[in-house]
N, C-alpha and C positions, 0 to 999 in steps of 0.2 A: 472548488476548482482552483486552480493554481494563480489563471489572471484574477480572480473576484478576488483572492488572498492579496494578491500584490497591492489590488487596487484600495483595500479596507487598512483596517489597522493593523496594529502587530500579531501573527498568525494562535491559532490557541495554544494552551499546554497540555498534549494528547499523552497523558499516561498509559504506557504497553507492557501487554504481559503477553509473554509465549512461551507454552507448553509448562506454565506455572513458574517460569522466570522473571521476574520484575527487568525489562530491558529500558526505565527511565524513561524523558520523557521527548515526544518529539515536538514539531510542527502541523508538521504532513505525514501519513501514512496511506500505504496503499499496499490493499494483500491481494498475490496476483496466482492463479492457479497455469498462466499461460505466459508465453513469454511476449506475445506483442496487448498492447490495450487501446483499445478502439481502432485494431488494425492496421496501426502504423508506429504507433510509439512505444518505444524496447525498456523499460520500467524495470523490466525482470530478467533479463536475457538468458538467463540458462531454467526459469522455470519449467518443469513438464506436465504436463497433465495426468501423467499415471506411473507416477513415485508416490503419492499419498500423502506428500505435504503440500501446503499452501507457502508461497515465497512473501515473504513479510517484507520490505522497503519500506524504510525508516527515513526520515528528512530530520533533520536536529536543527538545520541552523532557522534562526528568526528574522533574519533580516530583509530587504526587500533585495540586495546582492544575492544573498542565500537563493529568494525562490528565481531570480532570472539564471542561474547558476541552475537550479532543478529543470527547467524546463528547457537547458542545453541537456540536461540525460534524458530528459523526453526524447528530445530530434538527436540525437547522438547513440544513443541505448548505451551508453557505457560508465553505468553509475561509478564504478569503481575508483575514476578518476578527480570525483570526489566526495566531499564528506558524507555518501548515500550507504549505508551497510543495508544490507540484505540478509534475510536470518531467516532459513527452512523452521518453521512450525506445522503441528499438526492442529494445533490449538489457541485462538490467540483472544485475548480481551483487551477491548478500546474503551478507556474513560479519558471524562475532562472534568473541571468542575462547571464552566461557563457551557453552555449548547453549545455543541456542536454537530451540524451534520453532516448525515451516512450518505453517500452518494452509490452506486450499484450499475454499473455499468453507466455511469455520467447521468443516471437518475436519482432524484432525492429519493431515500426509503426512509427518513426517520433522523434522530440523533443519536448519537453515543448517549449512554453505554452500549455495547454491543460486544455480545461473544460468537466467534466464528469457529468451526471446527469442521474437520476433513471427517466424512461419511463415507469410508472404504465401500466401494462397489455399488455406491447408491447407482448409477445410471453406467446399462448393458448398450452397449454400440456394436453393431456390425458392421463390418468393415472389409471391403470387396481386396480380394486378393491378385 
């Protein structure tokens, strides 16, 4: 989570790869299928849920400026303003060399490695007209 980072030492070096792209290495990442996360914070702002990718947000910078700077794109939803790129994959893999963990909706599941990928039509919704 973003305060535990600020409050520890220097963030890890999360190596990403989308859609078999090496995209280097970050901080912070977060892959968001929606565009708000936890309800109120805009992370992803133009993600959809049924385009068939997954919106990949990248954090690069390390510094303790860097993550109070992210968590103004938290409460602001407009990464773009700065150094956050955001990159539609269908496909993505997260390594580090040091643990690091996988949080899933603000719950711990595990540590990196972890591969993620988009499962077209896994889950039917009906949906009142």
């Amino acid at each position: 989570h973003l305060w535990d980072a600020f409050a520890s030492g220097p963030p890890p070096r999360i190596r990403v790869e989308a859609d078999g792209k090496d995209l280097g290495l970050c901080s912070q990442v977060i892959v968001a299928n929606l565009p708000l996360y936890a309800g109120i914070l805009r992370f992803a702002p133009e993600a959809r849920g049924d385009d068939g990718l997954l919106d990949l947000v990248l954090f690069r910078g390390r510094s303790r400026i860097d993550l109070l700077r992210y968590a103004a794109v938290a409460l602001t939803g407009w990464p773009r303003q700065f150094d956050v790129e955001i990159v539609p994959a269908r496909q993505i893999r997260l390594e580090a060399e040091e643990p690091v963990p996988l949080h899933l909706v603000g719950e711990e599941a595990g540590e990196l490695p972890v591969e993620i990928r988009v499962q077209p039509e896994a889950v039917r919704l009906l949906v009142p007209v």
